[in-house]
MDTraj code that builds the backbone (N, CA, C; nanometers):
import mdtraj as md
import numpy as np

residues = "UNK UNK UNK UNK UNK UNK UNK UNK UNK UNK UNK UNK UNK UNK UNK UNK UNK UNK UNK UNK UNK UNK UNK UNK UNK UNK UNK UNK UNK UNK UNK UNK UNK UNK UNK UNK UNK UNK UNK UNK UNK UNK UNK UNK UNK UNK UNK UNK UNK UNK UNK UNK UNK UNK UNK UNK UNK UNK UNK UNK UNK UNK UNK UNK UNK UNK UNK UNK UNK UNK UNK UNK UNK UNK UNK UNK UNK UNK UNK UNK UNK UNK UNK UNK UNK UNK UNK UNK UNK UNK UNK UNK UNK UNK UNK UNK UNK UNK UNK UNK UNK UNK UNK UNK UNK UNK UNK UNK UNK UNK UNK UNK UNK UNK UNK UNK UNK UNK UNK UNK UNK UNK UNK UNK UNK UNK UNK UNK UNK UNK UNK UNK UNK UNK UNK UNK UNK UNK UNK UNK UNK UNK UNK UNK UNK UNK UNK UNK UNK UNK UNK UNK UNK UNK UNK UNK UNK UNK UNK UNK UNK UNK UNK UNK UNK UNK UNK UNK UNK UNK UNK UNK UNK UNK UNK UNK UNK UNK UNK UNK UNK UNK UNK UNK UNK UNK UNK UNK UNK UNK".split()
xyz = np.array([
    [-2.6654, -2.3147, 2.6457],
    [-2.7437, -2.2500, 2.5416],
    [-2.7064, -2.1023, 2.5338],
    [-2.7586, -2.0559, 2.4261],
    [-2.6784, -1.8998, 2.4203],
    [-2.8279, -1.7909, 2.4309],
    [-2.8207, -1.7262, 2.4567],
    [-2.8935, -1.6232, 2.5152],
    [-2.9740, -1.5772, 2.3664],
    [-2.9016, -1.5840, 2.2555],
    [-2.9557, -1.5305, 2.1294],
    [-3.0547, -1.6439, 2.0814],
    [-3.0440, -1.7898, 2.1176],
    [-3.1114, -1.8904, 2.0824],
    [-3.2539, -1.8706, 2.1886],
    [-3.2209, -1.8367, 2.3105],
    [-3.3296, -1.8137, 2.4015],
    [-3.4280, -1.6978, 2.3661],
    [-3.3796, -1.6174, 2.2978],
    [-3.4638, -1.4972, 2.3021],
    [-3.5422, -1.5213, 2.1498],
    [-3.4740, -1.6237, 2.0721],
    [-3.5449, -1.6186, 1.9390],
    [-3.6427, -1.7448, 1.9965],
    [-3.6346, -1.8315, 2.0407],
    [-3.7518, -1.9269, 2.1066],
    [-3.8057, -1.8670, 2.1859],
    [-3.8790, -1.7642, 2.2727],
    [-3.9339, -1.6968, 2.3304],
    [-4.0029, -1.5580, 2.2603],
    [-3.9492, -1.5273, 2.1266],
    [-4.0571, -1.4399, 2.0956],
    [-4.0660, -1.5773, 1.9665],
    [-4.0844, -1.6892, 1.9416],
    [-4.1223, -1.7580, 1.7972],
    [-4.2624, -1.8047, 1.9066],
    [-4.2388, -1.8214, 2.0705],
    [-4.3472, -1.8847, 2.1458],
    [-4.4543, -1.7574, 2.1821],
    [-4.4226, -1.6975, 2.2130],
    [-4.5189, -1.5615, 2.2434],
    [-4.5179, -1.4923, 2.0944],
    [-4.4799, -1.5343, 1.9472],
    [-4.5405, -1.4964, 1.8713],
    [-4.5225, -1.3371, 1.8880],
    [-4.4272, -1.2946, 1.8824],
    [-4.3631, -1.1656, 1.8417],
    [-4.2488, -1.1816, 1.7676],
    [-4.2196, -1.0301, 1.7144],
    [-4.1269, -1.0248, 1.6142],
    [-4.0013, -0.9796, 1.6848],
    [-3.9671, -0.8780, 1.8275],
    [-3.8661, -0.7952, 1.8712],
    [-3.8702, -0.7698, 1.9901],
    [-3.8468, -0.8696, 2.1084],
    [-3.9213, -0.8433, 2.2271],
    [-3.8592, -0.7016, 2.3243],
    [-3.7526, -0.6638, 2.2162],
    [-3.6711, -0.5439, 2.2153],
    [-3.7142, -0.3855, 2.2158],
    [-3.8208, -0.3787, 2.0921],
    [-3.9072, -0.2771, 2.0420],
    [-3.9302, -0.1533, 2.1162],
    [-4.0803, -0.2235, 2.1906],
    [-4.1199, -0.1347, 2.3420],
    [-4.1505, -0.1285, 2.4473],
    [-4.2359, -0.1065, 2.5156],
    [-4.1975, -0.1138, 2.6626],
    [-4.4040, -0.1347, 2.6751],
    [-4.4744, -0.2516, 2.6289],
    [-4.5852, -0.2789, 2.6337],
    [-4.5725, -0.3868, 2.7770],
    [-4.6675, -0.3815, 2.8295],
    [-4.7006, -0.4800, 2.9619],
    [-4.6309, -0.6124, 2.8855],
    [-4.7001, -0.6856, 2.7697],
    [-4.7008, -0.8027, 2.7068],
    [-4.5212, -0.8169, 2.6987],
    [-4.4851, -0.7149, 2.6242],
    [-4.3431, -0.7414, 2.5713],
    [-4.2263, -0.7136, 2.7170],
    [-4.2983, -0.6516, 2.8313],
    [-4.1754, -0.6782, 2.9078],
    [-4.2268, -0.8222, 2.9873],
    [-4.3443, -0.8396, 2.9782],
    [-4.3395, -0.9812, 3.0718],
    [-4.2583, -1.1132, 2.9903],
    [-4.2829, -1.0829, 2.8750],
    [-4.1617, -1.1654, 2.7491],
    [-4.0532, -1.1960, 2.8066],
    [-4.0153, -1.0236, 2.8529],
    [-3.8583, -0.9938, 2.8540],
    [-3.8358, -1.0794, 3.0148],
    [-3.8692, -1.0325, 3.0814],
    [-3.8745, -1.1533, 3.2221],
    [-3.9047, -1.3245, 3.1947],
    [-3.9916, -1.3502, 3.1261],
    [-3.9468, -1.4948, 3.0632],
    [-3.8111, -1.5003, 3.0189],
    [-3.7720, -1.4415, 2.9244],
    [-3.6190, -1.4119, 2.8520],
    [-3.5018, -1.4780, 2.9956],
    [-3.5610, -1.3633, 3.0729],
    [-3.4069, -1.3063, 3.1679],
    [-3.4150, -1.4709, 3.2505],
    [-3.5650, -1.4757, 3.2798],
    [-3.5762, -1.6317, 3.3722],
    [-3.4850, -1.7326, 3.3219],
    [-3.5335, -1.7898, 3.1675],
    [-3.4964, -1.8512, 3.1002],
    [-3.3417, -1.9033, 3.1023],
    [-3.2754, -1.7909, 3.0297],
    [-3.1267, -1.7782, 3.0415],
    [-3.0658, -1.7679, 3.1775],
    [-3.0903, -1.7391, 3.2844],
    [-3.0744, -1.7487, 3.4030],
    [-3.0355, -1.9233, 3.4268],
    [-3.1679, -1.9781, 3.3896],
    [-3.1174, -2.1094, 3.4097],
    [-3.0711, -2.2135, 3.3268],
    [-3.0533, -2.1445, 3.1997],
    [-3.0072, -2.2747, 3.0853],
    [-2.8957, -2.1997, 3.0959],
    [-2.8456, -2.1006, 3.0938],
    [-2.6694, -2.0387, 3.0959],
    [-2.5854, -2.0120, 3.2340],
    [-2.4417, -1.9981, 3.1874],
    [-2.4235, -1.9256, 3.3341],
    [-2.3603, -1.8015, 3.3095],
    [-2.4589, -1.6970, 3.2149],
    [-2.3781, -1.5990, 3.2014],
    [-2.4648, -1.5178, 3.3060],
    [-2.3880, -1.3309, 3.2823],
    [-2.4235, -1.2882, 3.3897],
    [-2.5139, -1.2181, 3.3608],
    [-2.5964, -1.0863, 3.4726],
    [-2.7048, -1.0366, 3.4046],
    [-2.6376, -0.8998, 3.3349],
    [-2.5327, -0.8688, 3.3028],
    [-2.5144, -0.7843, 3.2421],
    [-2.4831, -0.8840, 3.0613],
    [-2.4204, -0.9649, 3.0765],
    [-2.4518, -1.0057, 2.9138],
    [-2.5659, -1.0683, 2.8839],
    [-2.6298, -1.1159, 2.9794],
    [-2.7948, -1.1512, 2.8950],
    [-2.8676, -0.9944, 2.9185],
    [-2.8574, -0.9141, 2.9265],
    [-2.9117, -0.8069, 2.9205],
    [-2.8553, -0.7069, 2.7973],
    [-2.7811, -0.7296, 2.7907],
    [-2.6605, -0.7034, 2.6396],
    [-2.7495, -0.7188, 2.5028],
    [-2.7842, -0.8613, 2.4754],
    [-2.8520, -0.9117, 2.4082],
    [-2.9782, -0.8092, 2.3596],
    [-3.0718, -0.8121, 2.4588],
    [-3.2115, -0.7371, 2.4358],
    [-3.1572, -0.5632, 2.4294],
    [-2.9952, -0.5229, 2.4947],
    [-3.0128, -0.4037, 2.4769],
    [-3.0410, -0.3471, 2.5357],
    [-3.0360, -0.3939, 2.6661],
    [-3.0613, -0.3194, 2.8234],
    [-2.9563, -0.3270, 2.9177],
    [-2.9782, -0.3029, 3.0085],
    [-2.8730, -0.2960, 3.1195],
    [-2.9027, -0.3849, 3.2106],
    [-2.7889, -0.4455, 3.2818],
    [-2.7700, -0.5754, 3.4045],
    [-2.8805, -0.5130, 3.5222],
    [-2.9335, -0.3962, 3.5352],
    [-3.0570, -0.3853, 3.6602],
    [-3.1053, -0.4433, 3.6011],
    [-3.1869, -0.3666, 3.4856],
    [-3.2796, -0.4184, 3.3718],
    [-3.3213, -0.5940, 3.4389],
    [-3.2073, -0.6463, 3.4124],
    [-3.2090, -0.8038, 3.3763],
    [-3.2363, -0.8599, 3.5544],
    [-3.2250, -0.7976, 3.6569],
    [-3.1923, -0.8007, 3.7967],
    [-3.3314, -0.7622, 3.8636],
    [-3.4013, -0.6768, 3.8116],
    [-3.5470, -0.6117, 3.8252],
    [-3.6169, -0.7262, 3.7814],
    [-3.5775, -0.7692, 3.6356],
    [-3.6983, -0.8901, 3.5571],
    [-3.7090, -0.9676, 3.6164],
    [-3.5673, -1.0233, 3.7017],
    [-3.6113, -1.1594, 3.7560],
    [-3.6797, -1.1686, 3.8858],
    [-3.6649, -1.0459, 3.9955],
    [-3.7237, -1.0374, 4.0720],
    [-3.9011, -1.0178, 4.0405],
    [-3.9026, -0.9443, 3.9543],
    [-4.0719, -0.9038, 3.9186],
    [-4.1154, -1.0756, 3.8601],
    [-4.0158, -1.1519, 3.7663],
    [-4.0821, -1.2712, 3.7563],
    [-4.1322, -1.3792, 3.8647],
    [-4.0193, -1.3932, 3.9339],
    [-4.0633, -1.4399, 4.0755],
    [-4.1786, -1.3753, 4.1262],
    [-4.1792, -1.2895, 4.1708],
    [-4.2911, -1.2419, 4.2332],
    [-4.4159, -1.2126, 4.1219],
    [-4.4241, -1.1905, 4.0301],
    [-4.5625, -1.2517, 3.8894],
    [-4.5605, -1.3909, 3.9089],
    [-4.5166, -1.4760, 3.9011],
    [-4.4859, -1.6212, 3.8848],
    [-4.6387, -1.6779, 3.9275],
    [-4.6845, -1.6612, 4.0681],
    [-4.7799, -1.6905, 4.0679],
    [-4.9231, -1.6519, 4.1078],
    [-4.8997, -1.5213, 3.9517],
    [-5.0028, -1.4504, 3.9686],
    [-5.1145, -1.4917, 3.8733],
    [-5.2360, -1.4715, 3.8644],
    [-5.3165, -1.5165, 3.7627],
    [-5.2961, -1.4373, 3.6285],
    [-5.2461, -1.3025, 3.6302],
    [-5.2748, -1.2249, 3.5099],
    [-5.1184, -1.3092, 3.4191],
    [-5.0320, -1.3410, 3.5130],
    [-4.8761, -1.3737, 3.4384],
    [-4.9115, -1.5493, 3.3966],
    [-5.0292, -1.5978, 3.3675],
    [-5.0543, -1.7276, 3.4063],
    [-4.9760, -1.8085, 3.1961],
    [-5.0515, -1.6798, 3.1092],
    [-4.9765, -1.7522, 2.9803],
    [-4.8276, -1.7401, 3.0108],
    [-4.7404, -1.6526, 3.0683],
    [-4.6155, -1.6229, 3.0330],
    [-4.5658, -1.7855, 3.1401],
    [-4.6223, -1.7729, 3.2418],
    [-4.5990, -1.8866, 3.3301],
    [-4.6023, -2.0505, 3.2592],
    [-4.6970, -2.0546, 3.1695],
    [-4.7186, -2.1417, 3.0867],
    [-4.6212, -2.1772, 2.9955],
    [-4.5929, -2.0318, 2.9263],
    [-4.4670, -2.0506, 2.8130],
    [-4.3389, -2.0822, 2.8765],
    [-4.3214, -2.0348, 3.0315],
    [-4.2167, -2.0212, 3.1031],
    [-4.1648, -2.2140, 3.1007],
    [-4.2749, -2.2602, 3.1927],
    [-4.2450, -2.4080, 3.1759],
    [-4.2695, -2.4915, 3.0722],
    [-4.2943, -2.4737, 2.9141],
    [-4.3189, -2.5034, 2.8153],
    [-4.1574, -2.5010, 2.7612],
    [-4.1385, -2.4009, 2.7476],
    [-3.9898, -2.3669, 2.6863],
    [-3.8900, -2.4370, 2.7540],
    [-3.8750, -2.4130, 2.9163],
    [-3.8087, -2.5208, 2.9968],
    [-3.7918, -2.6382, 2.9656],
    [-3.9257, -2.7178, 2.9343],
    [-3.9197, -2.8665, 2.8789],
    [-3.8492, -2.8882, 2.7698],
    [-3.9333, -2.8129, 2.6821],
    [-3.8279, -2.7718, 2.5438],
    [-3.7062, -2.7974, 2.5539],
    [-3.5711, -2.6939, 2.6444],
    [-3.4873, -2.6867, 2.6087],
    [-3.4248, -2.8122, 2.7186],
    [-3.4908, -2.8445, 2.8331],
    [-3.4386, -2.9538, 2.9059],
    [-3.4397, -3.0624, 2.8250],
    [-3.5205, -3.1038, 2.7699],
    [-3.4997, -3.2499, 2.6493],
    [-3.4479, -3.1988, 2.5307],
    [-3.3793, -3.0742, 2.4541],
    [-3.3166, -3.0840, 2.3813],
    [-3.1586, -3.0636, 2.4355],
    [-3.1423, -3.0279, 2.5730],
    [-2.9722, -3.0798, 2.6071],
    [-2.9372, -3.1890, 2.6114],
    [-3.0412, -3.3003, 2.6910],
    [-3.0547, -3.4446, 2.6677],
    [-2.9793, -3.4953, 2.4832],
    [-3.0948, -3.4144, 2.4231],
    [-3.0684, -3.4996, 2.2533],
    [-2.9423, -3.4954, 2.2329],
    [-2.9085, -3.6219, 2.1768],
    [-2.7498, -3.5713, 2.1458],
    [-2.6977, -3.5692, 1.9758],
    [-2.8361, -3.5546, 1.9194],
    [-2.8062, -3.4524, 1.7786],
    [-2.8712, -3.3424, 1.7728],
    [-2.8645, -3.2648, 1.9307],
    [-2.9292, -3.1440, 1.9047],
    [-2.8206, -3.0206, 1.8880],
    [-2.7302, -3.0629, 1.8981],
    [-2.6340, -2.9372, 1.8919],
    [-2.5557, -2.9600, 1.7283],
    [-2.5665, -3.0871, 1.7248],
    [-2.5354, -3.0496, 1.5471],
    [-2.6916, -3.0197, 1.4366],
    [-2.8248, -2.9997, 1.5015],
    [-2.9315, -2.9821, 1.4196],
    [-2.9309, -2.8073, 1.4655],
    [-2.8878, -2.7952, 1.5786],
    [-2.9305, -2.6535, 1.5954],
    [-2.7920, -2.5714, 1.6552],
    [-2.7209, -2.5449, 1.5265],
    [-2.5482, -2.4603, 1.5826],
    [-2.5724, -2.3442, 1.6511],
    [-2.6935, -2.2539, 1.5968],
    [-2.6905, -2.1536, 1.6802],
    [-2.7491, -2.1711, 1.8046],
    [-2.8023, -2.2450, 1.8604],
    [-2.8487, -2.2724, 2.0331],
    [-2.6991, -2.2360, 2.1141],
    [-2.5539, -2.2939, 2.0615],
    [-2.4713, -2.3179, 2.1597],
    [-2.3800, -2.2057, 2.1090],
    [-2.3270, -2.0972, 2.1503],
    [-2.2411, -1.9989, 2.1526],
    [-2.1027, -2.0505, 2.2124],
    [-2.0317, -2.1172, 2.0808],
    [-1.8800, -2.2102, 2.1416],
    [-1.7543, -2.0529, 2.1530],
    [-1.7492, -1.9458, 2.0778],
    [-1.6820, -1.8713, 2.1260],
    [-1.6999, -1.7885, 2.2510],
    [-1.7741, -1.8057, 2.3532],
    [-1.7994, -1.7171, 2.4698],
    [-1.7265, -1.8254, 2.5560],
    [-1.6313, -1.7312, 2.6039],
    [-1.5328, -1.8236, 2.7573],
    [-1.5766, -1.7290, 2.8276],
    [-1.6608, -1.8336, 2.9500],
    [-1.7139, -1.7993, 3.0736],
    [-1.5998, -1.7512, 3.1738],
    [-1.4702, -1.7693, 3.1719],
    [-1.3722, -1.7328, 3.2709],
    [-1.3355, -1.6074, 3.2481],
    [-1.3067, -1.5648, 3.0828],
    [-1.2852, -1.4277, 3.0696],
    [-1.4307, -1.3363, 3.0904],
    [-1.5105, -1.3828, 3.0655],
    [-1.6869, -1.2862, 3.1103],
    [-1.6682, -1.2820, 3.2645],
    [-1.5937, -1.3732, 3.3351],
    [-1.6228, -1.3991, 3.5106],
    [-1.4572, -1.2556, 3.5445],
    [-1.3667, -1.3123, 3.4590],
    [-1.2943, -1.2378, 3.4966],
    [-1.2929, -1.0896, 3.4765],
    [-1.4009, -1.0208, 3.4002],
    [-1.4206, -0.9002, 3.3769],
    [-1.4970, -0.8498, 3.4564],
    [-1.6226, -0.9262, 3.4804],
    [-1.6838, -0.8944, 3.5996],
    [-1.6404, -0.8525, 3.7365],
    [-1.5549, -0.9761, 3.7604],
    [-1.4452, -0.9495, 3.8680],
    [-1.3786, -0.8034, 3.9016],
    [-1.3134, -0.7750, 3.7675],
    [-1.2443, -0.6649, 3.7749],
    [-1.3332, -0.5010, 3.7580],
    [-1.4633, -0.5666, 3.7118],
    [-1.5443, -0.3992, 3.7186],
    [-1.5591, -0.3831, 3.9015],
    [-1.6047, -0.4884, 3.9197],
    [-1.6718, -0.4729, 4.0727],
    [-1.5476, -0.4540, 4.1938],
    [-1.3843, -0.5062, 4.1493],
    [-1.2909, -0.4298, 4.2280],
    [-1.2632, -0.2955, 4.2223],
    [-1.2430, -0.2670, 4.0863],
    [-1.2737, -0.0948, 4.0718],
    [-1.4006, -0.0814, 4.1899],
    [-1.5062, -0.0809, 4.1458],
    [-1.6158, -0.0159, 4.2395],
    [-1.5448, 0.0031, 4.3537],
    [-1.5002, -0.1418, 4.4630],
    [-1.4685, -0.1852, 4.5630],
    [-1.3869, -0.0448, 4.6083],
    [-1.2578, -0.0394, 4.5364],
    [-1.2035, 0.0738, 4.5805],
    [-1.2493, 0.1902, 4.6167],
    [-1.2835, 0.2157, 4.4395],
    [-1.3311, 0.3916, 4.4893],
    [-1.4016, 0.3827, 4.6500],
    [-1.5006, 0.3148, 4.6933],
    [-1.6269, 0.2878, 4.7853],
    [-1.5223, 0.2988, 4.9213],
    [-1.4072, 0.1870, 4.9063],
    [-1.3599, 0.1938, 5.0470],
    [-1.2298, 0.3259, 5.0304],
    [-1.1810, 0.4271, 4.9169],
    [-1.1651, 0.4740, 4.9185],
    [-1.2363, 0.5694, 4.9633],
    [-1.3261, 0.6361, 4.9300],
    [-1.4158, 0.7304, 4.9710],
    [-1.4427, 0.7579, 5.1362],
    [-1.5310, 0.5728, 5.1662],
    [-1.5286, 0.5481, 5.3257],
    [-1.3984, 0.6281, 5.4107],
    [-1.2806, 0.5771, 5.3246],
    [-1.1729, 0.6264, 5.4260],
    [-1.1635, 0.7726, 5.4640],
    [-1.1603, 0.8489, 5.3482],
    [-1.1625, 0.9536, 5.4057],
    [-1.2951, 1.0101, 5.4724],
    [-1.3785, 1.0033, 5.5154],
    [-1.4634, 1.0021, 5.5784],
    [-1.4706, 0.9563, 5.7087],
    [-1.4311, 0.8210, 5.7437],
    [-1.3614, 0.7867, 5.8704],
    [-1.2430, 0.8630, 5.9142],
    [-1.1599, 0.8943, 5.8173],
    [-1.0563, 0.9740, 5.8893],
    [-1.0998, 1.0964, 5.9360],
    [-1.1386, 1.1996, 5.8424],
    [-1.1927, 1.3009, 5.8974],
    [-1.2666, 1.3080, 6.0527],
    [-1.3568, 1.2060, 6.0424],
    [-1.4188, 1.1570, 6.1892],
    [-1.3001, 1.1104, 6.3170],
    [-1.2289, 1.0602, 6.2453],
    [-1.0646, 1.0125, 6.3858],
    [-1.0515, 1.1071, 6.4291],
    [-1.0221, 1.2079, 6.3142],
    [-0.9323, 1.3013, 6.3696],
    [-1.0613, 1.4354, 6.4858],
    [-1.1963, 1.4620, 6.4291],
    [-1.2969, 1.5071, 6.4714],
    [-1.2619, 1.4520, 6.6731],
    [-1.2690, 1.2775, 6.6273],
    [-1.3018, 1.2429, 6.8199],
    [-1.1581, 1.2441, 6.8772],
    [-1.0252, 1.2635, 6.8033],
    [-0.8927, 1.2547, 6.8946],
    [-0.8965, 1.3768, 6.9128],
    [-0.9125, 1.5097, 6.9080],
    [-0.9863, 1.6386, 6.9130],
    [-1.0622, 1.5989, 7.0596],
    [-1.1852, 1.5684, 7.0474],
    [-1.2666, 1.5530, 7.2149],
    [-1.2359, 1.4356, 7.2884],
    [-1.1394, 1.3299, 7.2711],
    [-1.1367, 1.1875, 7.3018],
    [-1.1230, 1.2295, 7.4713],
    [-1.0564, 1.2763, 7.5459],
    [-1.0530, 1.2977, 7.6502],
    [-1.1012, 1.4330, 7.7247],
    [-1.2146, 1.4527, 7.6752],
    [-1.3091, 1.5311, 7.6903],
    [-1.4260, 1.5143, 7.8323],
    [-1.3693, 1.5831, 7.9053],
    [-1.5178, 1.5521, 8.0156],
    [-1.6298, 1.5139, 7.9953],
    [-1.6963, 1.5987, 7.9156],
    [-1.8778, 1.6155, 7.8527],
    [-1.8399, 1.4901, 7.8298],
    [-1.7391, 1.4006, 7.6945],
    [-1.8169, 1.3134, 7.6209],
    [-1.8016, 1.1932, 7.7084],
    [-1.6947, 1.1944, 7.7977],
    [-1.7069, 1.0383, 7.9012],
    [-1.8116, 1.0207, 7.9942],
    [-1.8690, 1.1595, 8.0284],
    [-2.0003, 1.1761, 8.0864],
    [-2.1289, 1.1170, 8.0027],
    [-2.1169, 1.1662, 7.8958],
    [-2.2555, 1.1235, 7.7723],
    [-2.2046, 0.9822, 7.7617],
    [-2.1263, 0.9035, 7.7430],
    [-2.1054, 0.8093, 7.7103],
    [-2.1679, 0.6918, 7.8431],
    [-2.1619, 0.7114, 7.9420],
    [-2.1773, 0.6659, 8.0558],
    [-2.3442, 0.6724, 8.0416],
    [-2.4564, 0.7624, 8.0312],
    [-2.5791, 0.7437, 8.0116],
    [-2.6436, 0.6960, 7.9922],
    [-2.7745, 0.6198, 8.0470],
    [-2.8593, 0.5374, 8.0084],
    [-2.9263, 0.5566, 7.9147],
    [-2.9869, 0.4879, 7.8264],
    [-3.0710, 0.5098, 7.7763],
    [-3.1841, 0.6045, 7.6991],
    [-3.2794, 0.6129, 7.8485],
    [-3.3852, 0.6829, 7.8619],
    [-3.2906, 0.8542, 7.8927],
    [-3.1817, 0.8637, 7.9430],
    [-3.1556, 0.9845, 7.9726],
    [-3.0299, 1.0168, 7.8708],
    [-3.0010, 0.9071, 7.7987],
    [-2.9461, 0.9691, 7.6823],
    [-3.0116, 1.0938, 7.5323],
    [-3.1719, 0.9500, 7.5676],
    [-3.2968, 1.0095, 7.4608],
    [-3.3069, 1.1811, 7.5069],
    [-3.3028, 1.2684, 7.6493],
    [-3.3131, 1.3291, 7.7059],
    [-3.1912, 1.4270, 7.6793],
    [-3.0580, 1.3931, 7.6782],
    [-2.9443, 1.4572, 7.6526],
    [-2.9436, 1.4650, 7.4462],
    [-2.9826, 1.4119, 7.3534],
    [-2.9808, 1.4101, 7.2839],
    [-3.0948, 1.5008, 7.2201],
    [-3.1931, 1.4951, 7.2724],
    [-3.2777, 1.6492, 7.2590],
    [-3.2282, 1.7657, 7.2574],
    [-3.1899, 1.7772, 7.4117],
    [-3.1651, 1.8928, 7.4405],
    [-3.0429, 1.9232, 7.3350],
    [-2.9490, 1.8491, 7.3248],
    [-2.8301, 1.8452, 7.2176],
    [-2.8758, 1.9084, 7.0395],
    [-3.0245, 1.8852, 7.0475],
    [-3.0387, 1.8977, 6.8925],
    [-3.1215, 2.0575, 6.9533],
    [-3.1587, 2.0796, 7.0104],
    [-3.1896, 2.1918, 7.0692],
    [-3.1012, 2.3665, 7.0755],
    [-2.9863, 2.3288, 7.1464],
    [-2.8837, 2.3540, 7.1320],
    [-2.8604, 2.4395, 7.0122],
    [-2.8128, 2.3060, 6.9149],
    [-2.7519, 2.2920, 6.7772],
    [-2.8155, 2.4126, 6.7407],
    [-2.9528, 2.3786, 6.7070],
    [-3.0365, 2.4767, 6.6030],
    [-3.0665, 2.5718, 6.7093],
    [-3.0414, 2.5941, 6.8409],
    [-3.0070, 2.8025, 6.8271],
    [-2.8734, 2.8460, 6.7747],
    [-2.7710, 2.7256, 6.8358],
    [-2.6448, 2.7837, 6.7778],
    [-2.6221, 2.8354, 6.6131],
    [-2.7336, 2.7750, 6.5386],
    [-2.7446, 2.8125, 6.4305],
    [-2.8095, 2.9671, 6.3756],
    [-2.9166, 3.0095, 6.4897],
    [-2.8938, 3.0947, 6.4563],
    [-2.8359, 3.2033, 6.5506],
    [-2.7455, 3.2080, 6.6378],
    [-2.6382, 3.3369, 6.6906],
    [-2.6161, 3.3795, 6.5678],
    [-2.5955, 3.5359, 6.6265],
    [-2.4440, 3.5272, 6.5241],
    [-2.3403, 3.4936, 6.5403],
    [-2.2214, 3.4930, 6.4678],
    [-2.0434, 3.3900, 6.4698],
    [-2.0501, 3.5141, 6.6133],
    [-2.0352, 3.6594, 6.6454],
    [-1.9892, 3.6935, 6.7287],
    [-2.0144, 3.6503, 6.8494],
    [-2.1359, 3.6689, 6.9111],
    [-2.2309, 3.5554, 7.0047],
    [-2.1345, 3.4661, 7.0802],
    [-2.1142, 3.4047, 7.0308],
    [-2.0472, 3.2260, 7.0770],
    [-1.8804, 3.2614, 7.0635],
    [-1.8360, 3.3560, 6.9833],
    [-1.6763, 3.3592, 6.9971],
    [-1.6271, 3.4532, 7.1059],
    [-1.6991, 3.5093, 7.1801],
    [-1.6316, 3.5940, 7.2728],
    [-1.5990, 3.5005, 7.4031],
])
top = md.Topology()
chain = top.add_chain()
for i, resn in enumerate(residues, 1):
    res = top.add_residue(resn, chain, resSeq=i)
    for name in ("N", "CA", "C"):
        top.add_atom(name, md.element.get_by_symbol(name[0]), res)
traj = md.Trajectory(xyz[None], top)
């Protein structure tokens, strides 16, 4: 089913005109029916069923978590109603098998799920990089920080510490720190 068929059976059932509009209690619990909905009659992702209404893939990622957790609340009890109403609905009209020639717009035949999967793919390797790009230099900086003290007395000593007398060396360590902060640079360089 296509996401545009879902959202026009969900405001024709909750009896609105734009579940798009504004940001009323009523019209976002809509919009979480919406995101539920298409969640399970499609397999697109939450950035194109979020496309649709004109929001963004959190947007659509937030709804479904807040629906789950409304689901079985008393105040969400009509949307819960419409929720499994519409379900039935569209579960016995995949069954029909003159429902896709009575209703053309339910089924969106130009959307290929491999090119939507394969774009996805490729936003979230970008991310991937920059992220373990970034990490790296950050770890490196740090290599190079402990090959600097790696054979360092103090730190094979601290390293060796228990516990309870690490908690003890790590005080005094932050102790330290913040007078060294305030010497002055001359202080400590002579």
């Amino acid at each position: 089913m296509s996401p545009e068929y879902i959202k026009e059976k969900v405001e024709q059932w909750f009896n609105i005109e734009d579940m798009t509009i504004n940001r009323t209690s009523r019209l976002v619990h809509c919009r979480y029916v919406y995101f539920a909905l298409c969640r399970k009659f499609t397999k697109l992702s939450h950035q194109s069923i979020a496309e649709i209404i004109g929001t963004k893939h959190s947007t659509s990622v937030t709804g479904m978590k807040k629906f789950k957790r409304f689901y079985r609340m008393v105040f969400f009890s009509e949307f819960k109603e419409g929720y499994l109403e519409l379900s039935e609905r569209f579960k016995a009209s995949i069954n029909d098998e003159n429902f896709r020639e009575k209703n053309p717009n339910a089924y969106n035949s130009n959307f290929n799920y491999d090119d939507e999967l394969l774009k996805i793919k490729e936003e979230y390797l970008e991310k991937l990089f920059v992220i373990v790009d970034k990490n790296t230099k950050i770890v490196r900086k740090y290599e190079k920080r402990l090959k600097i003290h790696r054979n360092s007395d103090a730190l094979t000593e601290v390293s060796k510490l228990e516990d309870a007398d690490f908690k003890e060396f790590e005080n005094l360590a932050k102790v330290f720190l913040k007078r060294k902060a305030f010497l002055p640079v001359k202080s400590y360089l002579k």
